[in-house]
C-alpha positions, 0 to 999 in steps of 0.5 A: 418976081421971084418964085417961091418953091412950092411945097406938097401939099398936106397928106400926098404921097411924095414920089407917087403918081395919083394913077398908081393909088387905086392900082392892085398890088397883088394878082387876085386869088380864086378859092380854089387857087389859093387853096391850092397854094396853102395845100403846098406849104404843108409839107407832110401834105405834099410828102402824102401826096409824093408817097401816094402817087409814087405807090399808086404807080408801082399798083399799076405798073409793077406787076409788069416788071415780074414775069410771074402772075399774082398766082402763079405757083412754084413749090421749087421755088418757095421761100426765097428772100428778097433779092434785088439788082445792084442793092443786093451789093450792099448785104446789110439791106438785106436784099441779097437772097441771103437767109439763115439755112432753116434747114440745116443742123441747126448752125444757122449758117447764112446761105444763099437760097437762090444758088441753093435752089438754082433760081436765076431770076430776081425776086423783088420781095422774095416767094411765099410758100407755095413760091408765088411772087410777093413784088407781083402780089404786093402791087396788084394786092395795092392796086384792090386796096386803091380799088375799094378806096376810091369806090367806096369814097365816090359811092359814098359821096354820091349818096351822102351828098343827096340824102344829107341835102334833102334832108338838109334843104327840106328840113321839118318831118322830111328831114326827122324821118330821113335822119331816124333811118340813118340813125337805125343804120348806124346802130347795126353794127359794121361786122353783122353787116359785112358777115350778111353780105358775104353770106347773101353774096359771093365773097369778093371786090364788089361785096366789100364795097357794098358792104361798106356802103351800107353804112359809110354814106351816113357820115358823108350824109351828116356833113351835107345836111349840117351845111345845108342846114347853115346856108339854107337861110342865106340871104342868096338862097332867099334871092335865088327862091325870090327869083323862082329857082327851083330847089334842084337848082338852088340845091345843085347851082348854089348850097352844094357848091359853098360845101363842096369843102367839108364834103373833100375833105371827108372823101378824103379820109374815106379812103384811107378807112376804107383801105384799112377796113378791106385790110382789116376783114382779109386779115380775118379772112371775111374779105378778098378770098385767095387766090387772090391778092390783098395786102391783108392776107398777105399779112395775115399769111406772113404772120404765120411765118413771123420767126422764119421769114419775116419779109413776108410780114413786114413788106406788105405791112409797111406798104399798107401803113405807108398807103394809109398814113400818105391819104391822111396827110393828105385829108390833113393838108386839104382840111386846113387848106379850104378850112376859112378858120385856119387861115393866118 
């Protein structure tokens, strides 16, 4: 008896064994992974994430390659250009200690202020007047910068996260009342609050901060409530309330960890205001007093000597632009990266 050749049946996967259909083609992805993976396909996040560590490393270890203090005066020494080792080759970079002779008849002959001066040593950056190392006061005036920043972000979160959660979870006259008074907050303007405070208290890093933080949480406090608000009614807050939960745990074990990602994302873009604002009021002389380094009176110094020495201007002014712009590449790179919407 001759065997007919059986053909497949209608709707089989020729090749394919039945155990093999139900299996996961791709390794499964947590939220913050994935996030992760988004977050290195941006490029301008990932170059704002290299630019702001590499200048996080030189605030802190920088200062250790000058054998000078951020304060440490020379008036021999004032003025020198910048000057460093093996770049001041290449003369065009200007890095090679070599300046228009200010001094001179007015031929404005290029010379070399170290040999002038007998100065042996390199100075990165260069000296300002009164002959203070710029590479020393640029680095630790970075490393105040990164030290407001980052406090003011953690203060803020902290603040906002509970003030925006209460008022978010608990709602009703709670929440009316707690959003009227933030509201009387941010009407009072920013600089009133920052004169006051250096009026009550010592000029300085922790007048600054708290000075910011007065008023900075109530945005921070917005974005928690506005959450609190969405996920307060979800069917799992019903579950967790039906099962007894008390509302610290529920607050804490299930609204604030589905924010967590809105709430990132303004810490982030914390940092870099904060940064600008502390800039900004040294420049105006209402934030860290001299001796002292920050990069806003560094700034505010070399605008003095814009037409004579420029390097004292655009040196801290580019680190300072360079730090702001790699902390908003950043907040941009990690808001699209957790944003749901934004994804393809």
């Amino acid at each position: 008896m001759i065997k007919l050749n059986q053909s497949p049946r209608p709707f089989d996967i020729v090749g394919s064994k039945q155990s093999d259909h139900d299996k996961i083609s791709r390794p499964s992805l947590t939220f913050w992974k994935d996030a992760w993976l988004r977050l290195k396909k941006n490029k301008g996040a990932v170059a704002g994430l290299i630019v702001a560590t590499v200048i996080t490393l030189l605030a802190v270890f920088a200062p250790m390659l000058s054998n000078y203090t951020y304060k440490q005066q020379d008036l021999s020494k004032g003025n020198l250009p910048p000057k460093i080792p093996y770049l001041e080759k290449i003369s065009w970079l200007g890095f090679d200690g070599k300046m228009k002779d200010i001094n001179g008849a007015g031929t404005g002959q290029i010379i070399d202020y170290y040999q002038v001066k007998n100065e042996t040593k390199y100075h990165y950056f260069g000296t300002d007047e009164f002959g203070r190392d710029i590479w020393t006061r640029v680095w630790y005036g970075t490393r105040i910068s990164l030290i407001i920043g980052f406090l003011a972000a953690i203060i803020d979160f902290l603040i906002g996260v509970a003030y925006g959660g209460i008022s978010g979870y608990f709602g009703g006259k709670v929440d009316i009342f707690m959003q009227r008074f933030a509201e009387i907050l941010v009407g009072i303007p920013y600089l009133i609050v920052v004169i006051l405070f250096i009026i009550l208290f010592k000029a300085g890093l922790l007048t600054l901060v708290l000075a910011m933080v007065v008023t900075g949480w109530v945005t921070m406090s917005r974005i928690v409530r506005g959450q609190f608000l969405k996920l307060r009614n979800q069917e799992f807050v019903m579950a967790s309330q039906t099962l007894g939960a008390s509302n610290w745990r529920i607050i804490v074990k299930h609204l604030l960890p589905n924010s967590i990602g809105p709430v990132l994302i303004s810490v982030m873009f914390t940092i870099p205001s904060a940064i600008f604002y502390e800039a900004f009021l040294s420049f105006i002389g209402l934030g860290i007093p001299q001796p002292e380094a920050s990069l806003g009176t560094m700034v505010n110094d070399g605008i003095a000597n814009l037409d004579i020495f420029p390097f004292m201007l655009i040196i801290p002014a580019v680190v300072i632009s360079l730090l702001i712009l790699s902390f908003n590449l950043i907040a941009d790179g990690l808001r699209d990266a957790l944003d749901p919407k934004m994804r393809k």
